[in-house]
C-alpha positions in Angstrom: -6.4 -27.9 8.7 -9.9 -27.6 7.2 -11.2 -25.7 10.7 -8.3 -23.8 10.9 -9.6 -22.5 7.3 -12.9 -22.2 8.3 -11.8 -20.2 11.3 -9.4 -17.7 9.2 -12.0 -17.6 6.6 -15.0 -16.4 9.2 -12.7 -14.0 11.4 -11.2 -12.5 8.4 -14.9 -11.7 6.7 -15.7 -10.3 10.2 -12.7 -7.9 9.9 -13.0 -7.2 6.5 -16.8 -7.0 6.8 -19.2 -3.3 6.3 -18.4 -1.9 9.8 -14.4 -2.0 9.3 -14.4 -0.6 6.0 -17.1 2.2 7.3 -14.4 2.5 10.1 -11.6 2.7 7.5 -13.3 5.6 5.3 -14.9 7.4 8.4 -11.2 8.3 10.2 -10.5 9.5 6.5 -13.6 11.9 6.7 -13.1 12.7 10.4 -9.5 14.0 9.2 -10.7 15.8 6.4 -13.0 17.6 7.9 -11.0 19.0 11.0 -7.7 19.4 8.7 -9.9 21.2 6.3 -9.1 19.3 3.2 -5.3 19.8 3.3 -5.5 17.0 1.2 -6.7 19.2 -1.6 -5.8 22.2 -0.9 -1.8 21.4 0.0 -1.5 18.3 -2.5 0.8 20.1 -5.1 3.1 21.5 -2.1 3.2 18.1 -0.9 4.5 16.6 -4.6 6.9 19.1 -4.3 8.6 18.2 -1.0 8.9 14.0 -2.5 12.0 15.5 -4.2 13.0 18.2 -1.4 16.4 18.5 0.6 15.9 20.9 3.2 19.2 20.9 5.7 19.7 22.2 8.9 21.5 25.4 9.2 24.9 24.0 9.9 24.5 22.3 6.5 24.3 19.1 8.3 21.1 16.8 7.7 18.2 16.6 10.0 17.8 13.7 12.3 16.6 10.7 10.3 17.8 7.2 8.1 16.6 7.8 4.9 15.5 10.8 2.5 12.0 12.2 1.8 12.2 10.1 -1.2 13.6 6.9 0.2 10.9 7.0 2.7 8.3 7.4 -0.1 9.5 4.6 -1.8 10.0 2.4 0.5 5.8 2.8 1.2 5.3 2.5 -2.1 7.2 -0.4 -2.3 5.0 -2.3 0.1 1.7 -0.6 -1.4 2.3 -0.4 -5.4 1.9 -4.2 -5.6 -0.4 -6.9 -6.7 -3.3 -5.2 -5.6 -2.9 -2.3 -8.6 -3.2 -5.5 -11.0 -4.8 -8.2 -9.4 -7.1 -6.6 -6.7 -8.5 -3.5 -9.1 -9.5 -6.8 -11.5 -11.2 -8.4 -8.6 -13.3 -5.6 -7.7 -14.2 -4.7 -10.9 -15.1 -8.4 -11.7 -17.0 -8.8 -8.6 -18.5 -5.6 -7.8 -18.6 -4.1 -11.6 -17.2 -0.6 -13.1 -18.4 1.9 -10.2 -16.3 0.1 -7.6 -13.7 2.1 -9.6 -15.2 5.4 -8.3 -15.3 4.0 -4.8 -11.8 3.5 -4.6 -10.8 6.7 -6.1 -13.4 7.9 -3.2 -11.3 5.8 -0.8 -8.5 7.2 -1.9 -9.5 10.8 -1.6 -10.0 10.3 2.4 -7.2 8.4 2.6 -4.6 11.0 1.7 -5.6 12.8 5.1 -5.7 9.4 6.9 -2.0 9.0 5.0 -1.4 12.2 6.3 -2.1 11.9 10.2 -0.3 8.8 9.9 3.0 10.1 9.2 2.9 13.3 11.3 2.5 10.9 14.3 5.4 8.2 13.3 7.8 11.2 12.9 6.4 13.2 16.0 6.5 10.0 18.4 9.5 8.2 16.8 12.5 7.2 18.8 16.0 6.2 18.4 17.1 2.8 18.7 20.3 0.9 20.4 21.8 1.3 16.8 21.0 4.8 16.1 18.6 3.9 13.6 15.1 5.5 13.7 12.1 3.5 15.0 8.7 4.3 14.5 5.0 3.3 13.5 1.8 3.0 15.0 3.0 1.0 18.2 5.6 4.0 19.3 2.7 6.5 19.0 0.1 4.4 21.0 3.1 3.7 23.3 4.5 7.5 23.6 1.4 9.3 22.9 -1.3 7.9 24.5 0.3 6.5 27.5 1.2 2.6 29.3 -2.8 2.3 30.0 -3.1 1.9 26.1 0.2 -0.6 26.1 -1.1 -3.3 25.2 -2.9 -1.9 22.3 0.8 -1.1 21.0 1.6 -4.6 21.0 -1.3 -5.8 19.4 -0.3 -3.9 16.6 3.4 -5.1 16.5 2.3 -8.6 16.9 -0.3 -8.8 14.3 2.1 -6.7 11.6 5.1 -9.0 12.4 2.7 -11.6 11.8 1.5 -10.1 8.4 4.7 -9.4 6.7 5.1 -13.4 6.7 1.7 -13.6 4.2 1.0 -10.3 1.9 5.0 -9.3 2.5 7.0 -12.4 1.8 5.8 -15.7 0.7 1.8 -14.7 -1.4 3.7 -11.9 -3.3 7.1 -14.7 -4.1 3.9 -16.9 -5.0 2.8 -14.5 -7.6 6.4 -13.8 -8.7 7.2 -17.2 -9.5 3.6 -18.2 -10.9 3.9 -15.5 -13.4 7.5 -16.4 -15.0 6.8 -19.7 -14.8 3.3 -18.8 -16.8 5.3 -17.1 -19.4 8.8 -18.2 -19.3 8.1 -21.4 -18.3 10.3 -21.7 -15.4 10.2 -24.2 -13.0 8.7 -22.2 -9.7 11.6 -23.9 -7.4 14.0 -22.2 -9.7 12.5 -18.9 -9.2 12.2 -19.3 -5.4 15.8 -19.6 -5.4 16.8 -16.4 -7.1 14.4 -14.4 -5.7 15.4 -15.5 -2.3 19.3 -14.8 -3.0 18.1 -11.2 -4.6 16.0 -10.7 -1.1 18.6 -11.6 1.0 21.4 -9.3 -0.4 18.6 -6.8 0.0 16.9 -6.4 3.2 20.0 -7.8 5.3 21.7 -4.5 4.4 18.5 -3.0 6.8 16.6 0.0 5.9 19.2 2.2 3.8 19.6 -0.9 1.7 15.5 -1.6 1.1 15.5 2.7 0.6 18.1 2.7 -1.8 16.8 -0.5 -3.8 13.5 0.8 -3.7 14.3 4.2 -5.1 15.3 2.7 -8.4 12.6 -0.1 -8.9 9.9 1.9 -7.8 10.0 4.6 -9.9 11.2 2.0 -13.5 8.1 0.2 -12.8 5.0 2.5 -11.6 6.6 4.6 -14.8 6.9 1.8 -17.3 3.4 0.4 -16.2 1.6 3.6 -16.1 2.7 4.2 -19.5 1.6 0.9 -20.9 -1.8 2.0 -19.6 -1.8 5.1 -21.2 -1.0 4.2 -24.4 -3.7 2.0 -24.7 -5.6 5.1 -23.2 -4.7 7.2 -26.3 -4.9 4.6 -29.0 -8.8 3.9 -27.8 -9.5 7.5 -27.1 -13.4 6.6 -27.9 -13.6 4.4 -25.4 -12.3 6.9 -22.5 -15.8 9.0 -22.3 -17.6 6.0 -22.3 -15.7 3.8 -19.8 -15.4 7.1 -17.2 -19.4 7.5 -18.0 -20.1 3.9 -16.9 -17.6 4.2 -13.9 -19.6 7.2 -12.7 -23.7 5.5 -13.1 -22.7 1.9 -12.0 -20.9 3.6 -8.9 -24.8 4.9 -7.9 -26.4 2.2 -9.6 -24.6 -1.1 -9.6 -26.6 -2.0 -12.9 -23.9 -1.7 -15.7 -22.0 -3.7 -17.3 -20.4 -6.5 -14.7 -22.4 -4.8 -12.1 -24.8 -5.9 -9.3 -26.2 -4.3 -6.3 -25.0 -1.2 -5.1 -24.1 -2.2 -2.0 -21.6 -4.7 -3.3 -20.0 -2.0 -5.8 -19.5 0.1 -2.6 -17.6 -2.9 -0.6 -15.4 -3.9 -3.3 -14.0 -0.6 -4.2 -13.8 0.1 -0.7 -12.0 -2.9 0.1 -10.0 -3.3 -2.6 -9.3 0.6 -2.4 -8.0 0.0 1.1 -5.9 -2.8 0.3 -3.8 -1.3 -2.3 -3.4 2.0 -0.6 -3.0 0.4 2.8 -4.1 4.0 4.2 -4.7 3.3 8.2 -3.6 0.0 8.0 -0.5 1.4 9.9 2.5 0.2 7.7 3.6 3.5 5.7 4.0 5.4 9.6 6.8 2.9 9.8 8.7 3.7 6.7 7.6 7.9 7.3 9.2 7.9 10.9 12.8 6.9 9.3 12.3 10.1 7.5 15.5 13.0 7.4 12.8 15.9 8.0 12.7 18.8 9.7 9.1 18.8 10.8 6.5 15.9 11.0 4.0 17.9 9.0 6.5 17.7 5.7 6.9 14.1 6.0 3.5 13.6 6.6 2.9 15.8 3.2 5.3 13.4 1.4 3.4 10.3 3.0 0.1 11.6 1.7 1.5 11.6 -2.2 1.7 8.0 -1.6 -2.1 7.4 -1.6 -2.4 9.7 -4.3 0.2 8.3 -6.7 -1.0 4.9 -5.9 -4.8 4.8 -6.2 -5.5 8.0 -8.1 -2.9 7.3 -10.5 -2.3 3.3 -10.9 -5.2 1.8 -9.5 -7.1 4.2 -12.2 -5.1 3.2 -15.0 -5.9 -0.4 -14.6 -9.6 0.0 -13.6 -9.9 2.5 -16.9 -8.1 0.3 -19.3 -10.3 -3.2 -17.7 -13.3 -0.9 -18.4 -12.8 -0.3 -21.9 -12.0 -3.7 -22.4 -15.2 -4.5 -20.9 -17.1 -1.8 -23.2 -15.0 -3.2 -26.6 -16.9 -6.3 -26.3 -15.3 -8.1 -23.5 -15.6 -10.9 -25.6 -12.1 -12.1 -24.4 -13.1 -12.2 -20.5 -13.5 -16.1 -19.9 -15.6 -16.8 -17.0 -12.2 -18.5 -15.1 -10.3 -15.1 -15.3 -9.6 -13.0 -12.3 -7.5 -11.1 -11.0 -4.2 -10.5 -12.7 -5.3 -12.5 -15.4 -8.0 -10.7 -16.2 -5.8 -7.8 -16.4 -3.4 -9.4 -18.4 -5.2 -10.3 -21.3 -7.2 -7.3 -21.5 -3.7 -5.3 -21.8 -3.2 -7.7 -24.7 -6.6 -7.3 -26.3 -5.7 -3.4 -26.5 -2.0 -3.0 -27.0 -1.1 -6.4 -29.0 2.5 -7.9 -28.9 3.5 -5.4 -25.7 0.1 -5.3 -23.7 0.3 -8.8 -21.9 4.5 -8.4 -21.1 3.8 -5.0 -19.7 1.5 -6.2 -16.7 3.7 -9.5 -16.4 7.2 -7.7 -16.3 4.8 -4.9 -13.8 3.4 -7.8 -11.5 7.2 -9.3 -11.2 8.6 -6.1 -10.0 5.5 -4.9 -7.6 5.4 -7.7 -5.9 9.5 -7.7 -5.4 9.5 -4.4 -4.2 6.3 -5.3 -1.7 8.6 -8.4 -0.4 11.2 -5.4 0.5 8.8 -2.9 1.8 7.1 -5.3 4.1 10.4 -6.6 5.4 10.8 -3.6 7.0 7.7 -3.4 8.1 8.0 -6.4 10.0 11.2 -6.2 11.5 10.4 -3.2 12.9 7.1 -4.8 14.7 9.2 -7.7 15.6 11.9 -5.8 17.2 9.2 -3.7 19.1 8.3 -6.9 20.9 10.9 -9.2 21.1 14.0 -6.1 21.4 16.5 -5.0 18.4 18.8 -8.4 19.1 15.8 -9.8 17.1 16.3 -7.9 13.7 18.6 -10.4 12.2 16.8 -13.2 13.4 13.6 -11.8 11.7 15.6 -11.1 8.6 16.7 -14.5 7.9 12.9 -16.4 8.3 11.5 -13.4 6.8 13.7 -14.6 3.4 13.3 -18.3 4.2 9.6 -17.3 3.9 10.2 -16.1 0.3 11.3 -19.4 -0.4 8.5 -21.0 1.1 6.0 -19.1 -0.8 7.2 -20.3 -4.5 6.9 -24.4 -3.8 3.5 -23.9 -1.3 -0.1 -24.3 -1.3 -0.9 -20.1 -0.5 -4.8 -21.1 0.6 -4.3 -20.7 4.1 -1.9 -18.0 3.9 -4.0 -15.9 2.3 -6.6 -16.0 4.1 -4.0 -15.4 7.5 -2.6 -13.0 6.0 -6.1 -10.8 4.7 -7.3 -11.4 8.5 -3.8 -10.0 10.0 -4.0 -6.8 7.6 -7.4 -6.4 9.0 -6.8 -6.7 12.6 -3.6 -4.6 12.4 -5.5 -1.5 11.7 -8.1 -1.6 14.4 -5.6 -0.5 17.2 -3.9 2.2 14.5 -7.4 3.8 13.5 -8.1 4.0 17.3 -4.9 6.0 17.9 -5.3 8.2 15.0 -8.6 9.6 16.3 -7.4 9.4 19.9 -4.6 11.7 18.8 -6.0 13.7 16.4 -6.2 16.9 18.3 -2.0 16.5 17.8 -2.5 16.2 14.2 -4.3 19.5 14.0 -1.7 21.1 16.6 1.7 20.1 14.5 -0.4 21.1 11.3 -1.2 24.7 13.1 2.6 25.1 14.0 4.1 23.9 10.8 1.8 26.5 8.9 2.4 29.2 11.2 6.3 28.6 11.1 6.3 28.9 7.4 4.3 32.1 7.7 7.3 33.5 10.2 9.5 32.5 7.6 11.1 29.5 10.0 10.3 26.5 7.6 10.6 26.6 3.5 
């Protein structure tokens, strides 16, 4: 077991190491630059069409599972998770305050990274035995670069099928059941149970059930949590300047504060910035190409808000508020806290009586909906390889997994599921600037449409 550790543990710092994450942030630049910063310059279009309905001219829907919205949620379900709470902890901890800026950096990039993403899941999407849409990174390796690049496709499919068992199912049931039973007391077991039975009814309903779940948890929680953070926000407004300040000169300096070298402020924000996000990783393209859209470009718009709302809005919330705890004396940050228990009790510290339930009830309900999100996720990869006769199969150990995760040492798993992540992104990044000359095309014909008047 121990050399299977040691194996997980090197391969997954290889994957994880400076040359992926320069590979991460360098597609996002390469996008950037030849989609001239439709990030930026088409963001509050792209807020707009979250919440859009466009029809066909018959009235009828377009072609498609789920709504602009479900399909939003359902990312967000898999990427507004623990790593908002635990990983922006980690990297502030362990990099210092300017890792902050390096994932709101991240971020920025990968919106157009978010972006090519989806216009390539909905443009290369097919339909399946049941009618349902299937898409993702393996359908646009598979129907957009051609069989020679095959086997890349199911290098993909394998390693996210793989994945979903680890950061989808049974780390985030982990963190479910270690948190109640933290503050409720509740035996773990206990917890394993009912969150397996409230999995089950879930997912086994398929995609329109995970969409429809996910459209009402997503929103209660990223809402209730964000404005926990802000009202600690406003009731330390002095401490705002200063924690933004010390963001911005440990992000070039790596000397403030919790800081260290600047090289290690750059990988943590990076990494960690990735890792929430989850921009080229290749999941979200699977949720996006279920879409009910009547172009790729708008889905892709709707795909890109998901970056935005979850790094620039949620991942800055907590890195702010851990900063200011930092700058109010830290006195309260023991030397064995990390992660989401750092987070936790500097919530506390600043909004007493409220502060500590609002990241526990948050860190419940993110890592729920990620158990949903990633269901899907896996299925889909699962079914890619093994046919659609596989789905229910898939299901039912994907749940059993949730189980699992509540009563199990998560060492190894963690360390699986990290490298899997990692390696599931090298044959997606590779496609998205293989086919990025079809990004730019659908981009030129959905603006020119909407010029003629064709497209709202």
């Amino acid at each position: 077991m121990e050399s299977v550790k040691s194996f997980f543990d090197t391969l997954g710092g290889w994957v994880w190491g400076p040359v992926m994450l320069v590979f991460f942030v360098g597609t996002g630049v390469l996008l950037t630059l030849i989609l001239k910063g439709l990030q930026f310059s088409m963001l509050g279009y792209a807020l707009k069409q979250v919440f859009a309905s466009h029809k066909a001219e018959d009235g009828s829907d377009h072609e498609g599972d789920i709504s602009h919205f479900g399909a939003l949620m359902t990312a967000l379900s898999a990427t507004i998770g623990t790593g908002n709470i635990a990983g922006v902890a980690t990297a502030v901890v362990a990099g210092g305050p300017g890792a902050v800026f390096w994932m709101w950096m991240t971020a920025v990039f990968g919106m157009a990274t978010k972006y090519g993403e989806g216009v390539l899941a909905v443009k290369f999407r097919t339909t399946n035995a049941k009618g349902e849409m299937s898409g993702g990174p393996m359908y646009y390796i598979q129907n957009g670069l051609g069989k020679n690049w095959l086997w890349m496709a199911y290098a993909f499919a394998v390693f996210g099928s793989i994945a979903a068992f680890g950061i989808g199912s049974s780390v985030q049931s982990n963190s479910v059941a270690q948190a109640i039973h933290t503050s409720f007391n509740v035996d773990p077991a206990y917890t394993g149970v009912a969150l397996t039975i409230l999995t089950a009814v879930v997912v086994l309903g398929g995609i329109r059930g995970i969409a429809t779940a996910s459209s009402f948890i997503v929103p209660v929680m990223a809402i209730g949590y964000v404005l926990g953070g802000l009202a600690i926000i406003v009731m330390n407004l002095d401490l705002v300047a200063p924690a933004v300040g010390i963001i911005f000169e440990d992000a070039f300096t790596g000397q403030a504060v919790a800081g260290g070298a600047l090289g290690t402020v750059i990988r943590y924000g990076v990494a960690r910035g990735v890792f929430s996000n989850e921009a080229g990783m290749g999941s979200a393209p699977i949720a996006a190409a279920a879409a009910k859209t009547d172009h790729p470009v708008r889905q892709a718009l709707v795909s890109m808000t998901g970056t935005f709302l979850d790094t620039i809005v949620v991942c800055s919330i907590t890195g702010i508020v851990l900063v200011m705890g930092l700058m109010s004396g830290g006195e309260f940050v023991k030397p064995e806290l990390s992660g989401a228990a750092l987070t936790t009790v500097t919530f506390q510290k600043l909004l007493p009586g409220i502060g500590g339930w609002v990241v526990t009830i948050g860190l419940i309900f993110f890592a729920y909906s990620t158990i949903l999100g990633w269901c899907y996720y896996g299925e889909k990869c699962a079914t890619y390889v093994f046919g659609e006769g596989f789905a229910n199969i898939y299901r039912v150990i994907y749940v059993a997994t949730v189980m699992a995760g509540t009563v199990v040492s998560l060492d190894l798993v963690w360390l699986m599921a990290d490298t899997f992540n990692g390696l599931m992104a090298i044959p997606n990044l590779i496609a998205l600037i293989l086919l990025s000359k079809v990004i730019v095309s659908e981009t030129r014909d959905f603006k020119e449409k909407r010029k003629r008047g064709e497209l709202p």
